[in-house]
Backbone as CSV, one residue per row, in Angstrom:
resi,resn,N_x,N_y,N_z,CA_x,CA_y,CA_z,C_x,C_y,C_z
1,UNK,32.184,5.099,-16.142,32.174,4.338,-14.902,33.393,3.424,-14.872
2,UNK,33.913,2.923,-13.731,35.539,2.330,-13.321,34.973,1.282,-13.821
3,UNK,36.325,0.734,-14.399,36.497,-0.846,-14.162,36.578,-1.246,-12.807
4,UNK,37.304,-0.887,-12.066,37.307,-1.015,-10.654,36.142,-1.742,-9.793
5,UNK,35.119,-1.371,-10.176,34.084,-1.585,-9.995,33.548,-3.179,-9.791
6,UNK,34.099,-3.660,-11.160,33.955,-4.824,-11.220,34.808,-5.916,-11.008
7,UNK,36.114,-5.308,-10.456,36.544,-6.124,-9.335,36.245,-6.454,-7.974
8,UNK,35.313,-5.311,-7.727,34.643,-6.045,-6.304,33.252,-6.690,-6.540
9,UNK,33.185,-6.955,-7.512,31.375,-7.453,-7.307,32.082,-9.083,-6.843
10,UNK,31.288,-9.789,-6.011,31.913,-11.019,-5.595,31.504,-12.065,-7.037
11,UNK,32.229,-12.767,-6.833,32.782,-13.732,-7.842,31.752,-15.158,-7.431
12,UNK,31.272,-15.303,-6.690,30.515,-16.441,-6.257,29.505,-16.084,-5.109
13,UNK,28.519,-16.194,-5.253,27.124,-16.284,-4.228,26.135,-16.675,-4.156
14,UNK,25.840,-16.511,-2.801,24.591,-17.489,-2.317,23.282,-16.826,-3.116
15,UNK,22.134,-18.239,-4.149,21.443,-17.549,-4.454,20.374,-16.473,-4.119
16,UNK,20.168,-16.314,-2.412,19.452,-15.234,-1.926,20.311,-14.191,-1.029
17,UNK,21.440,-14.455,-1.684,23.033,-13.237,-0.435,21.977,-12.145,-0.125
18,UNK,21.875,-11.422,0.706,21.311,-10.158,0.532,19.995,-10.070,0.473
19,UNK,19.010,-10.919,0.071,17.487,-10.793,-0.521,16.888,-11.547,0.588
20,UNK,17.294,-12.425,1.580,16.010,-13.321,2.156,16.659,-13.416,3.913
21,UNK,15.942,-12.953,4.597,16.107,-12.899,5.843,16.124,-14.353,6.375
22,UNK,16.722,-15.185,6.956,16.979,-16.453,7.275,16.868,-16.802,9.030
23,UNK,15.710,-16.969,9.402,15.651,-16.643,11.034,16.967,-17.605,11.839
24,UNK,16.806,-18.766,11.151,18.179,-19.579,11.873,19.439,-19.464,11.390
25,UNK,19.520,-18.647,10.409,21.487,-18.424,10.517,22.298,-17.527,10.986
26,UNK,23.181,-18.057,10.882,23.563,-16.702,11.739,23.789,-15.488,11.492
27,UNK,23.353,-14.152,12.748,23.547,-12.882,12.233,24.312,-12.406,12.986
28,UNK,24.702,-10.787,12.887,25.747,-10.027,13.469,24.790,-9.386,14.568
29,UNK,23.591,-9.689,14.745,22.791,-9.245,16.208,22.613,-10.348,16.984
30,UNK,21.911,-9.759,18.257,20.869,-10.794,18.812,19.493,-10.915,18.223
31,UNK,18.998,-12.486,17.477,18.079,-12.568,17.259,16.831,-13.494,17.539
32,UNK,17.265,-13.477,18.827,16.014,-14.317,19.609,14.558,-13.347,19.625
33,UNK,14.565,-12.173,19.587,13.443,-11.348,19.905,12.882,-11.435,18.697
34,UNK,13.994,-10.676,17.832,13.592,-10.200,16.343,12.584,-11.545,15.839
35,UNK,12.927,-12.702,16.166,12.470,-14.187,15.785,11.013,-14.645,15.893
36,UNK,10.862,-13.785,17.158,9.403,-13.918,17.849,8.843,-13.337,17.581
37,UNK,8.989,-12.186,17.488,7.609,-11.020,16.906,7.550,-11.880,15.337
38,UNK,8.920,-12.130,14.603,8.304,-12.122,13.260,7.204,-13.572,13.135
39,UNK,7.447,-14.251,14.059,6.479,-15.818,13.808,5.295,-14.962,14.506
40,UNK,5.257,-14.310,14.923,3.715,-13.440,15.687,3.056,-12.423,14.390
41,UNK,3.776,-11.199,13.950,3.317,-10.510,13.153,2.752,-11.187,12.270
42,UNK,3.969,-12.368,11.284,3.429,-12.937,9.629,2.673,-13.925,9.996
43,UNK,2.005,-14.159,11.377,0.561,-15.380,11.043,-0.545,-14.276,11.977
44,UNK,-0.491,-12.872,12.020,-1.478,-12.057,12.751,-2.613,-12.039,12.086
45,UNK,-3.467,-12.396,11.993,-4.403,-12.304,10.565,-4.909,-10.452,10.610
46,UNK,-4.984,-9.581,12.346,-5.400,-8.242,11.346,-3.768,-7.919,10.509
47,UNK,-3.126,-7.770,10.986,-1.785,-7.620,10.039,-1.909,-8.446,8.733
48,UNK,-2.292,-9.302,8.302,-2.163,-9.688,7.443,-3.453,-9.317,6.551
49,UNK,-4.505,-9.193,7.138,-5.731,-8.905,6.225,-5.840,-7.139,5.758
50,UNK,-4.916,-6.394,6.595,-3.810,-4.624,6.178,-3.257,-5.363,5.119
51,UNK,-2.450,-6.033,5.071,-1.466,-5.872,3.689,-2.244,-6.209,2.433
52,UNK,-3.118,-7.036,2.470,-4.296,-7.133,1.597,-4.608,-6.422,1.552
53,UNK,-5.762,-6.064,2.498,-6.421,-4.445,1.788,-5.437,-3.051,1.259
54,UNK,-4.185,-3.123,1.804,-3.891,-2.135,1.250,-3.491,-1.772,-0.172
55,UNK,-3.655,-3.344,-0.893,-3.676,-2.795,-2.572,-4.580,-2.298,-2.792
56,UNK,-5.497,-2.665,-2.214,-6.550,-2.455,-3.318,-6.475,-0.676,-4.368
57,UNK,-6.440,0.490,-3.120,-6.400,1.291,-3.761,-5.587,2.103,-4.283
58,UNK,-4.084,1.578,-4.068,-3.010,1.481,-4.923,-3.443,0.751,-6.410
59,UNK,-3.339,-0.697,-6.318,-3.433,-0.880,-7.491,-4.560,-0.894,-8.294
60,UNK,-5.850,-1.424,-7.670,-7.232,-1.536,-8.690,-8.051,-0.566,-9.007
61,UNK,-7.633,0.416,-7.807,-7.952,1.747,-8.215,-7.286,3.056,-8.673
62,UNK,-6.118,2.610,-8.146,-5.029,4.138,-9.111,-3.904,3.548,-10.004
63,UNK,-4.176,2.032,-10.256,-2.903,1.524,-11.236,-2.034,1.859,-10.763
64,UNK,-1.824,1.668,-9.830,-0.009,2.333,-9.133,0.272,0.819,-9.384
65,UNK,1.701,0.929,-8.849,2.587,-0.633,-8.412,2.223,-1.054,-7.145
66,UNK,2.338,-2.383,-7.069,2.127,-3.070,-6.073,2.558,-2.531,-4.520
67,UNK,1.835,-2.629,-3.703,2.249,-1.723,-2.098,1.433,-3.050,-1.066
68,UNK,1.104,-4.434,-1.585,0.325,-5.180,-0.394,1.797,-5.877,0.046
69,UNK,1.192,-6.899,0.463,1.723,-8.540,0.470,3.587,-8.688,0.677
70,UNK,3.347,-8.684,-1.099,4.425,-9.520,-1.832,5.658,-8.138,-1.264
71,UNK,5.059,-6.905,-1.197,6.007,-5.263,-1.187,6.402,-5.923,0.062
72,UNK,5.439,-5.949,1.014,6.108,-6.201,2.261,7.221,-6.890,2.753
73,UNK,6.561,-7.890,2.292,7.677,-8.955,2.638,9.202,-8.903,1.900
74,UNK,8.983,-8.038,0.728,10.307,-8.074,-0.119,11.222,-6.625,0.581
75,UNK,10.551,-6.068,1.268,10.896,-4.639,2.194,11.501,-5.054,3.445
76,UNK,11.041,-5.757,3.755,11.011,-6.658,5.030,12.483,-7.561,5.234
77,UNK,12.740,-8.186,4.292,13.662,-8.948,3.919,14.643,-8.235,3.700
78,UNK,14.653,-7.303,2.770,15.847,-6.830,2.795,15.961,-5.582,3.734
79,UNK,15.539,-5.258,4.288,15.688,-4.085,5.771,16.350,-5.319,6.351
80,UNK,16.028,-6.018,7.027,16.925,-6.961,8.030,18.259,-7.376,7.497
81,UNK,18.131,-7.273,5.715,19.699,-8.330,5.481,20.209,-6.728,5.394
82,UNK,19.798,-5.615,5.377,20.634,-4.456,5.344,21.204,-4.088,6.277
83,UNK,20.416,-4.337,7.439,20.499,-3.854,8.977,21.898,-5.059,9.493
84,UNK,21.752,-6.311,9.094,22.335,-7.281,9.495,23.769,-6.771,8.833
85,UNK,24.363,-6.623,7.454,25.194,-5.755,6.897,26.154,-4.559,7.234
86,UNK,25.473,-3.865,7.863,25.804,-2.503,8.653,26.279,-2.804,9.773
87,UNK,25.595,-3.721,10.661,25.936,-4.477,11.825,27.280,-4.485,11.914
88,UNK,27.690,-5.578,10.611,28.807,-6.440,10.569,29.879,-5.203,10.469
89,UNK,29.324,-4.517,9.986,30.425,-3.273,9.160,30.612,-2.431,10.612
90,UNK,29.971,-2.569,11.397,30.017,-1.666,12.693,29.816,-0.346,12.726
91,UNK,28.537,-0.101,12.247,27.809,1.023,11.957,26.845,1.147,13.334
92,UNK,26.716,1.911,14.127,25.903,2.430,14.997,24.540,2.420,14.905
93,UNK,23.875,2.008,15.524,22.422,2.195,15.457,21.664,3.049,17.286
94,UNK,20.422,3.543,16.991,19.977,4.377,17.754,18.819,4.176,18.779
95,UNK,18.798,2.902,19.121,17.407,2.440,20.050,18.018,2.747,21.348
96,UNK,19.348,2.623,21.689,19.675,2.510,22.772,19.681,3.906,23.355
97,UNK,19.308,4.880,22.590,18.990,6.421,22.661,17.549,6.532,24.079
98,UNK,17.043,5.389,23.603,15.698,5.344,24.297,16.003,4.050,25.494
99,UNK,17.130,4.098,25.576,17.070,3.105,26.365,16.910,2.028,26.437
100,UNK,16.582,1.368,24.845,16.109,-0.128,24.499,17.547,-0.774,24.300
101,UNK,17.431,-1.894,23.978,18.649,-2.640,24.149,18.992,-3.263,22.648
102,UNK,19.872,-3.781,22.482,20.269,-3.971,20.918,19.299,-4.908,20.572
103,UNK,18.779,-6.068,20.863,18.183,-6.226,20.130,16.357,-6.191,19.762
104,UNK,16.798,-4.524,20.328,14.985,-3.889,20.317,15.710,-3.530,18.595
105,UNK,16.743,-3.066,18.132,17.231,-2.523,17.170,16.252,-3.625,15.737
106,UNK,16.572,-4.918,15.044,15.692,-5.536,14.543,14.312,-5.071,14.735
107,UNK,13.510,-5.566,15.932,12.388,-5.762,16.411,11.315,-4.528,15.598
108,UNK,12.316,-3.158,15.984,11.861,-1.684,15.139,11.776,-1.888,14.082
109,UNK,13.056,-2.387,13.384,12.987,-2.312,11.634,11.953,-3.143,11.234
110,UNK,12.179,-4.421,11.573,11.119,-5.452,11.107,9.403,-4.787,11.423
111,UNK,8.994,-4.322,12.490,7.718,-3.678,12.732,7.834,-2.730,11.371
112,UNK,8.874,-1.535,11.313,8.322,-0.552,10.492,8.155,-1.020,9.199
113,UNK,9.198,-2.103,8.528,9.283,-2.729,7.228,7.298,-3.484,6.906
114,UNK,6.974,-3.841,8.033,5.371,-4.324,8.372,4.400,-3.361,7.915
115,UNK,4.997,-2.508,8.406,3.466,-1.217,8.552,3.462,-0.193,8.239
116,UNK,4.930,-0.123,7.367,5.102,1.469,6.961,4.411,1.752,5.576
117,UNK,3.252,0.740,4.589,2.688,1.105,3.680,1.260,1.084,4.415
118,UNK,0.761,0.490,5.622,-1.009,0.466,5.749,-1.566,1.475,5.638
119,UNK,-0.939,3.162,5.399,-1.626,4.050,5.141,-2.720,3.846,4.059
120,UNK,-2.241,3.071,2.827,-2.752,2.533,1.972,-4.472,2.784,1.478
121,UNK,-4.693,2.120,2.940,-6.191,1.484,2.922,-7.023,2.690,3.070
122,UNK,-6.507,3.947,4.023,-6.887,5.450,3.601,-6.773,5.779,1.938
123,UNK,-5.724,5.955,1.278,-5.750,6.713,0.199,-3.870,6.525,0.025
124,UNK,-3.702,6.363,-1.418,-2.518,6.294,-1.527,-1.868,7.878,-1.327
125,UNK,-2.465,8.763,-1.773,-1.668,9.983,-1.697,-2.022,10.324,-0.335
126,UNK,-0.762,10.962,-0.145,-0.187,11.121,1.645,-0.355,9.968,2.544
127,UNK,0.191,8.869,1.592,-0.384,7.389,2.968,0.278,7.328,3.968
128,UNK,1.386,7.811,4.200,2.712,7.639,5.041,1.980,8.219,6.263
129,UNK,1.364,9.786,6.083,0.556,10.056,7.280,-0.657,9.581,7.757
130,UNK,-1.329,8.974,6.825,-2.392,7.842,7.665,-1.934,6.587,8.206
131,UNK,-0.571,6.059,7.745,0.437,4.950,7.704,0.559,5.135,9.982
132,UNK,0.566,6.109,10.007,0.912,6.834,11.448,-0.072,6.362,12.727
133,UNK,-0.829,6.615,12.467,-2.071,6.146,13.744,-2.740,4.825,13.509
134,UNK,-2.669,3.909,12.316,-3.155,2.851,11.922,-1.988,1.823,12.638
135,UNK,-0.439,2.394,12.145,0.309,1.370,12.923,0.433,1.688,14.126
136,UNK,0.192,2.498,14.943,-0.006,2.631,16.407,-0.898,2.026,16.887
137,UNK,-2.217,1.706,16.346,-2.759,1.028,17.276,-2.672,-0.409,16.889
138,UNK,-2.496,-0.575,15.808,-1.780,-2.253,15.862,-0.634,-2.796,16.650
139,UNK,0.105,-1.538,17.042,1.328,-2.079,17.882,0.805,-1.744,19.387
140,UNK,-0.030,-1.332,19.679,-0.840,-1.245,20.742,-1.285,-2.482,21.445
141,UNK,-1.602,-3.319,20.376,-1.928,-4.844,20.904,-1.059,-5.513,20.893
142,UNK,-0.113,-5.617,19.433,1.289,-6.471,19.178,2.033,-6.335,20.441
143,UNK,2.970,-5.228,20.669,3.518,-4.855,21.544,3.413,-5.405,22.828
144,UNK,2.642,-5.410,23.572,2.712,-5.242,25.242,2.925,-7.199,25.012
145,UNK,2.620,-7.997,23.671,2.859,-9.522,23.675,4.918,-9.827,24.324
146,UNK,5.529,-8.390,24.090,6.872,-8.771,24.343,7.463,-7.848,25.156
147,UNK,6.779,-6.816,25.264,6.986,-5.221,26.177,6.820,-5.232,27.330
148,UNK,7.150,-4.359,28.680,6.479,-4.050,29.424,6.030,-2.213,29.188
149,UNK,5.011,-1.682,29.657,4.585,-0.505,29.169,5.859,0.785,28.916
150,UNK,6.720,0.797,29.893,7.332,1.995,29.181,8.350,1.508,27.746
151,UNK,8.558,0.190,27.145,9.761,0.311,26.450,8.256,-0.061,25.017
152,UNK,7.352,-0.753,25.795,6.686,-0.857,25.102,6.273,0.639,23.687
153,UNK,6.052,1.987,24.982,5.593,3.088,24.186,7.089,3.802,23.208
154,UNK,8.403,3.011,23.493,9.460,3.453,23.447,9.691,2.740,21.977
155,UNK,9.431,1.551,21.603,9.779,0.820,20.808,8.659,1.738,19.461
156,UNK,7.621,1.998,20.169,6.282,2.427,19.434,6.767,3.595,18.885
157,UNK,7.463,4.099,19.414,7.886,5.859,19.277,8.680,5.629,18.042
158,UNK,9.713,4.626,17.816,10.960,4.375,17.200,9.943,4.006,15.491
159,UNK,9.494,2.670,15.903,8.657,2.299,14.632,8.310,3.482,13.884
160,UNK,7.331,4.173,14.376,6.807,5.210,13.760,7.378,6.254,13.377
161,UNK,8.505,6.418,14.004,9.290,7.909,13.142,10.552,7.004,11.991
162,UNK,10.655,5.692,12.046,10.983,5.317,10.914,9.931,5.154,9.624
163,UNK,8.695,4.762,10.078,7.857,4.883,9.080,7.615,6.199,8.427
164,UNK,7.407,7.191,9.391,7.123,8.414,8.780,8.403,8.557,7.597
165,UNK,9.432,8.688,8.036,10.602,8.832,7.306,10.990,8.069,6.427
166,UNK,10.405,6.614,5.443,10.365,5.992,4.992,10.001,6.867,3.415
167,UNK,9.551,7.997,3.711,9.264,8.997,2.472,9.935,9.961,2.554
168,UNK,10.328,10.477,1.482,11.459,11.603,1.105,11.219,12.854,1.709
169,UNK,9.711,13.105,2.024,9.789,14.676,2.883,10.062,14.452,4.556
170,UNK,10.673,13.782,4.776,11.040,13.440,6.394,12.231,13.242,6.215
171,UNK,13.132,13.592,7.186,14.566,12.963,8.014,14.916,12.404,8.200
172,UNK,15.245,10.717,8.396,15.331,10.340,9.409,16.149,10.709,10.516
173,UNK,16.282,10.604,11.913,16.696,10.883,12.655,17.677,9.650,13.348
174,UNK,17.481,8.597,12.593,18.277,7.654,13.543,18.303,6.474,11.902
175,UNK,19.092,5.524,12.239,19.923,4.837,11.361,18.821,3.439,11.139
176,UNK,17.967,3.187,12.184,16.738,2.385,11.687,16.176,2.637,10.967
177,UNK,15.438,4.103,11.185,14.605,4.904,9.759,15.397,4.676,8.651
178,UNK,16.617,4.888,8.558,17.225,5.008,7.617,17.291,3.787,6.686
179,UNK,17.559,2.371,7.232,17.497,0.858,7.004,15.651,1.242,6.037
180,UNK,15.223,1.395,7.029,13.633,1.373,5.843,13.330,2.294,4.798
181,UNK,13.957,3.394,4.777,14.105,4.200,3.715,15.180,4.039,2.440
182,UNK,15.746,3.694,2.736,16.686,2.549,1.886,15.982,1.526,0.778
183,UNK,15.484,0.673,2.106,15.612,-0.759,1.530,13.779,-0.850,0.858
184,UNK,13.214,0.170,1.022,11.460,0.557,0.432,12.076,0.638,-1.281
185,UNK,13.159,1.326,-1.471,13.787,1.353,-2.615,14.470,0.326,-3.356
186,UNK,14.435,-0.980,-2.795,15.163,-2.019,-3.098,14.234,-2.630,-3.784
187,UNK,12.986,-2.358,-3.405,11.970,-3.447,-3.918,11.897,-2.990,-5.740
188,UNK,13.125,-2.995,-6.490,13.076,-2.335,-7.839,12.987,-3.686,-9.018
189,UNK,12.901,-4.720,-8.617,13.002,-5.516,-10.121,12.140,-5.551,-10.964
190,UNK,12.528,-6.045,-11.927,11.599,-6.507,-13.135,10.146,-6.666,-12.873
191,UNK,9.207,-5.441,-12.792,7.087,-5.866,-12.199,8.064,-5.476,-11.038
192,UNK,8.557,-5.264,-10.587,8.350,-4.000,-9.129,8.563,-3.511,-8.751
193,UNK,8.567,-2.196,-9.941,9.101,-0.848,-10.250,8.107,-0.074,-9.115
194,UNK,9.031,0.770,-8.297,8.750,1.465,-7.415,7.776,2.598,-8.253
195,UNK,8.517,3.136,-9.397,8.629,4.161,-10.530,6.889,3.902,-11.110
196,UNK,5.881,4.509,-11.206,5.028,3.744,-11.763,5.130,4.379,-13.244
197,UNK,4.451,3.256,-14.180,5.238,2.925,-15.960,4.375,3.206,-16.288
198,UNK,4.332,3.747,-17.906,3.095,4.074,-18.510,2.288,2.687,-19.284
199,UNK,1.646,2.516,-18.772,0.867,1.164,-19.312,0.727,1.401,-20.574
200,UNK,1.054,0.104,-21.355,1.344,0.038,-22.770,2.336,1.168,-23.432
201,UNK,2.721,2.464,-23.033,3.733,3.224,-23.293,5.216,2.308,-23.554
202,UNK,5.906,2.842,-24.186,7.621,2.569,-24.482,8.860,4.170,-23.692
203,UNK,7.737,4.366,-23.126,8.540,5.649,-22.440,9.662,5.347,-21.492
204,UNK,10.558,6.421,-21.140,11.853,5.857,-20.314,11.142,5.445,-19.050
205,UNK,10.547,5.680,-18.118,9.605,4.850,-16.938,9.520,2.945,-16.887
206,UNK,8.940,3.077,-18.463,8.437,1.700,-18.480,9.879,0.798,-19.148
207,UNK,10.715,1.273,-19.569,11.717,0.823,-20.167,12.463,0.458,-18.604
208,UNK,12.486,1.205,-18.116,13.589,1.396,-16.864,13.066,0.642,-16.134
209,UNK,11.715,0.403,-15.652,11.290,-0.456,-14.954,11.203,-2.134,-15.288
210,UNK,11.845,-2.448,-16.750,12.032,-3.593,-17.109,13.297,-4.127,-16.987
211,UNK,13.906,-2.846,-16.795,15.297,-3.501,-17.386,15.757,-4.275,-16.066
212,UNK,15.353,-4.102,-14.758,16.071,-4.122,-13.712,16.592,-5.875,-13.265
213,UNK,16.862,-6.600,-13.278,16.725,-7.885,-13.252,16.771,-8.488,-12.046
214,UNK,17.730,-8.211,-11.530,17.959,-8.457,-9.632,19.071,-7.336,-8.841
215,UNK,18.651,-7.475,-7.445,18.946,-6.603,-6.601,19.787,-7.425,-5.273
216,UNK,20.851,-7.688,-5.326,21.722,-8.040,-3.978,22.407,-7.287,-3.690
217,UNK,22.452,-7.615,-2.165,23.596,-6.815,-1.243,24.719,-7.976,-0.470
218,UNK,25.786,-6.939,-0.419,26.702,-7.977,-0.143,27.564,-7.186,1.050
219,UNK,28.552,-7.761,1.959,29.509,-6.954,2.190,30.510,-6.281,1.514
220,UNK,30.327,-5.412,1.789,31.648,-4.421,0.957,32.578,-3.992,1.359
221,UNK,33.558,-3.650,0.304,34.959,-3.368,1.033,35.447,-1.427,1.407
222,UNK,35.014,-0.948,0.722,35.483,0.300,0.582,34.423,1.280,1.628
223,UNK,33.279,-0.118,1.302,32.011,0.367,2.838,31.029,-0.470,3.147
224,UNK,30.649,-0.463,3.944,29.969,-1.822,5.005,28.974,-2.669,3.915
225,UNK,28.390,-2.229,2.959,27.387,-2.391,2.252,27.394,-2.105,1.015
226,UNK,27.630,-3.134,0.237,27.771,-3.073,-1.719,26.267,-3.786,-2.322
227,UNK,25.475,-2.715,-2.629,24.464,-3.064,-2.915,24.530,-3.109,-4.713
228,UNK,24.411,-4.737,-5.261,24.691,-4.923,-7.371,23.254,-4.692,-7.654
229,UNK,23.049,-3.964,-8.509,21.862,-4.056,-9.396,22.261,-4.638,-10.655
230,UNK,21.813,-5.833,-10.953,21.673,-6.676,-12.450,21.214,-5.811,-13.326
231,UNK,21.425,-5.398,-13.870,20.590,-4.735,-15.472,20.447,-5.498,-16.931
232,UNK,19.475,-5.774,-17.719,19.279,-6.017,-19.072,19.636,-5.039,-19.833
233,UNK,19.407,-3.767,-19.643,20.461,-2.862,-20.471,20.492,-1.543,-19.422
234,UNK,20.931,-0.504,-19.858,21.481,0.435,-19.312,20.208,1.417,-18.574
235,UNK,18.908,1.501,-19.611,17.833,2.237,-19.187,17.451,2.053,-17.938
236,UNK,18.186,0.993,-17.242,17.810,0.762,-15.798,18.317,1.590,-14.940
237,UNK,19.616,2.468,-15.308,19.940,3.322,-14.143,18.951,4.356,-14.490
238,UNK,18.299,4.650,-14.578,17.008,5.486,-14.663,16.167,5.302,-13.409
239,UNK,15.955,4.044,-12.960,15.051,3.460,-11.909,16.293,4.084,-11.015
240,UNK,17.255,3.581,-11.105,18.401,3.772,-9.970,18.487,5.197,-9.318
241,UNK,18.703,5.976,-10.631,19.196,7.458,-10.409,17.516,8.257,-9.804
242,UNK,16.690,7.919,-10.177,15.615,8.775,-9.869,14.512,7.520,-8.486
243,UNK,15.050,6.946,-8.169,14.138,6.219,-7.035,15.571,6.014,-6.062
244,UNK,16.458,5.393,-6.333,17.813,5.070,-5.444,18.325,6.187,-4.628
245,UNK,18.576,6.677,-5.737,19.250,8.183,-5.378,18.641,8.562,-4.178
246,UNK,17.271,9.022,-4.696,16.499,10.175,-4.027,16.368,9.820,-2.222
247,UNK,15.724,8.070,-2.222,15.964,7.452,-0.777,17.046,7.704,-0.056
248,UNK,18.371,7.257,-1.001,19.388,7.445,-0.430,20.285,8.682,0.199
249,UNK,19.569,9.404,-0.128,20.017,10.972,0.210,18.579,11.154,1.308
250,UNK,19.871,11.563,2.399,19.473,12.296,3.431,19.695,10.857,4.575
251,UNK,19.216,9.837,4.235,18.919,8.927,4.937,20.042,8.318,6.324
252,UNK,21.189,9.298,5.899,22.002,8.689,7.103,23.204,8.032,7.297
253,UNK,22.911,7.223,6.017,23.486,6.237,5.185,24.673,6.180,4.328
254,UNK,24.322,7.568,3.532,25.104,7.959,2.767,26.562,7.166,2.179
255,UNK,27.705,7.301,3.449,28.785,6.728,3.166,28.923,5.337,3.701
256,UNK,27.777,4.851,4.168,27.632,3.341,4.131,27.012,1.747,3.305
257,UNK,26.595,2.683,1.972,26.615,2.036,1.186,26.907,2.048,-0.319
258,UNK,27.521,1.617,-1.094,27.832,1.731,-2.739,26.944,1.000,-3.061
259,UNK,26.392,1.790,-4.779,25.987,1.098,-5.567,26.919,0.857,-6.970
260,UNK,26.254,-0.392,-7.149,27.095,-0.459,-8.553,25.911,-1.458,-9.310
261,UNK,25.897,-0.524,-10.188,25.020,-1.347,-11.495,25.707,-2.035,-12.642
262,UNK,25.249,-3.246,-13.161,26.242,-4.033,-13.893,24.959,-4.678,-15.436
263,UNK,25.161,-4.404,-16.452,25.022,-4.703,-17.510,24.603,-6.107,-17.819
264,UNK,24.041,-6.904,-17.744,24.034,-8.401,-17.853,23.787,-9.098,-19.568
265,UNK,23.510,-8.020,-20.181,22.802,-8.449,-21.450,23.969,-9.113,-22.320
266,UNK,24.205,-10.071,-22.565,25.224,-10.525,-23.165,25.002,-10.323,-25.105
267,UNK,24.442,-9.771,-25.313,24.256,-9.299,-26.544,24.863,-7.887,-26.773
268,UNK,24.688,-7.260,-25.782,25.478,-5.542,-25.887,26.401,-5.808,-25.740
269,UNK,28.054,-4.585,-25.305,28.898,-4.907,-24.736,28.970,-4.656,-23.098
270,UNK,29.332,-5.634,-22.289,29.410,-5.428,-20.879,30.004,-4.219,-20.149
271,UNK,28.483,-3.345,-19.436,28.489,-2.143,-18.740,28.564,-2.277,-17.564
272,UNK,30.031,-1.639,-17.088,30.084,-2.247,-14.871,29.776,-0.297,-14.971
273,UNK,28.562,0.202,-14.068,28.204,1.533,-13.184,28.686,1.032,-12.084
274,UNK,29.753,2.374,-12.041,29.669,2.307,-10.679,28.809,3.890,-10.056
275,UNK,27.961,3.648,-9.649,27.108,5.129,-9.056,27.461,5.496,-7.963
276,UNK,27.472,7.001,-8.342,27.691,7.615,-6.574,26.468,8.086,-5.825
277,UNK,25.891,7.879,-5.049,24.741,8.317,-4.922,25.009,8.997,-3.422
């Protein structure tokens, strides 16, 4: 892997660059809308009493990794600072396909980043397709609070074929899906390994899922979006190459974002990855 690499990782940053959606600073959209649904969705109590139930049978019953709450919101967060990223970089996005206006563009991501795990509360295997009619009729009520009926069913249309596509056997078809299929993969640090680990095992899974330390995105130079993965040692591009990768292909995206994984363990000698994914 280049040295090169590690001349662009930035030299100084903000401790949440990349990780925490900030409703009052400034972004490269309009975000008066995006602003409102989100103070509506994160105090909805049925939306919020979905992200609860939907551990349960992820984790207490199939030991998977975490898919409630804490997933959301860390999905959530970084879909918007990704979307906000791309923006800046002047990457195209696809609402206006339907006639919605730029800043229906947020409004989508942030909904699908919401509701693209409630399949959950059905059954974790194939949740994405129970994920489908559960968030339809929640946006059934949400919706028409900022809609009028046709952009309303328009915005509905968008959510949901990003959610569907939020999993590797789908397409996406437009560059929103793509923002959530992405950034579902971001949620990789240290306890929140996408990857699920063999409990009490030392296998490469559970190794890889430790090593990961933090996950920022930054602007980049060579392309709109330089996404660093921190590593404790190297077993972490494991998480990278077999969860990163896999999102990142197909998604749309492709030549709009680099990764580069960087070594942090100051006991080894210092490893800059640069990955092509």
């Amino acid at each position: 892997m280049s040295d090169s690499a590690a001349d662009d990782l930035p030299e100084e940053a903000d401790e949440d660059s990349g990780r925490i959606y900030e409703p009052d600073a400034a972004h490269h959209f309009p975000d008066e809308k995006l602003n409102r649904v989100l103070e509506f969705i994160t105090t909805d109590e049925e939306i919020q009493t979905y992200l609860e139930a939907q551990n349960i049978n992820a984790v207490d019953r199939m030991q998977y990794n975490d898919h409630g709450a804490k997933h959301i919101e860390i999905v959530r967060n970084r879909a918007l600072c990704l979307y906000d990223l791309l923006k800046a970089g002047g990457v195209e996005f696809h609402a206006h396909q339907q006639g919605l206006a730029e800043e229906d563009e947020a409004v989508i991501v942030a909904l699908a980043a919401t509701l693209h795990d409630v399949g959950h509360v059905v059954h974790r295997d194939d949740h994405v397709y129970y994920s489908i009619p559960l968030a339809a009729d929640i946006m059934d009520r949400v919706l028409p609070e900022f809609y009028d009926i046709a952009d309303t069913v328009r915005v509905k249309g968008e959510v949901l074929h990003a959610i569907l596509c939020h999993h590797t056997a789908e397409t996406p078809l437009t560059n929103e899906a793509g923002v959530i299929r992405v950034a579902d993969a971001l949620d990789m640090e240290s306890g929140r390994s996408r990857i699920p680990y063999e409990h009490g095992g030392r296998g490469i899974n559970t190794l890889s899922s430790q090593a990961i330390k933090r996950v920022s995105l930054y602007e980049g130079e060579s392309r709109p979006v330089m996404v660093e993965i921190a590593m404790t040692n190297a077993a972490g591009v494991y998480q990278v190459d077999n969860l990163l990768k896999e999102k990142l292909h197909n998604s749309g995206l492709e030549d709009c974002i680099r990764i580069v994984a960087v070594n942090t363990n100051e006991n080894h000698e210092q490893l800059v990855e640069r990955i092509e994914l």
